[in-house]
Each structure stands twice: as structure tokens, then as C-alpha cells.
C-alpha positions in Angstrom: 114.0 81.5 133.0 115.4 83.7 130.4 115.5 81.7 127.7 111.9 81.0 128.4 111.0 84.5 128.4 112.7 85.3 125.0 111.0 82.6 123.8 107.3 84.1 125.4 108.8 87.6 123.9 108.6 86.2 120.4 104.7 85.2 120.4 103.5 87.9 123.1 105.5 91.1 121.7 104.0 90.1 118.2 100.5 89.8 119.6 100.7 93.0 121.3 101.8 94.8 118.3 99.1 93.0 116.1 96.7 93.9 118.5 97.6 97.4 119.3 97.8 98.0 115.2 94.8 96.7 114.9 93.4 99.1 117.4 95.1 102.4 115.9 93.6 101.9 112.4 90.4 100.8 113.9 90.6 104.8 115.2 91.4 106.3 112.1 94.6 106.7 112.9 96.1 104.7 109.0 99.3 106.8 108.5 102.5 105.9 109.4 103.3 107.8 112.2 100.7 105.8 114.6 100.5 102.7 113.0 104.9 102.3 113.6 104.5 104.0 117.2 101.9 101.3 118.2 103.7 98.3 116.9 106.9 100.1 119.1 104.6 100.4 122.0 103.5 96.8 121.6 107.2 95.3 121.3 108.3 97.1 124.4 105.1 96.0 127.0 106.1 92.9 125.5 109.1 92.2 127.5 107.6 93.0 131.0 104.8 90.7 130.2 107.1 87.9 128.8 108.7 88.3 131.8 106.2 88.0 133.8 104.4 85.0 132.4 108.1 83.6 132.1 108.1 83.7 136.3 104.1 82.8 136.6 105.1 79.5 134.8 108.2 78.6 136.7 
């Protein structure tokens, strides 16, 4: 299951970090300071949602 969840990690952390990007220079927010901390956010609730897919498909 682990190797299935690094797997999920790669498309689902990106996504989320895309997404939440996406979201903090929709807001205005277009220095670096926000834009980097929401790709980190997006990275980290990555790996509890690849985990938990990972176990939903098992």
C-alpha cells in the first residue's frame, strides 16, 4: 500500500499545490511569500490524502 500511496502522492500533492497556487494569486496574494507557502501547504495535505485514497482503493 505504500508504494501505491507514493505513487497517488506524486499526482495528488501536485494537484493540490497547483490548485492552492492558483487560489492565492486569484486573491492577490502574487509575491513569493504566499505563492511558496501554498505550494508547501499543498505538498504536505498531500500525503494524508494519498494515504487515504491509497487505503479507499485497497
Amino acid at each position: 500500500m505504500f508504494r501505491l500511496a507514493l505513487i497517488l502522492y506524486a499526482v495528488i500533492g501536485t494537484s493540490l499545490a497547483g490548485i492552492l497556487m492558483v487560489a492565492a494569486l486569484t486573491m492577490g496574494y502574487d509575491t513569493t511569500q504566499p505563492v511558496v507557502l501554498s505550494a508547501l501547504v499543498g505538498f504536505v495535505l498531500g500525503a494524508p490524502a494519498a494515504w487515504y485514497i491509497a487505503k479507499q482503493i485497497i
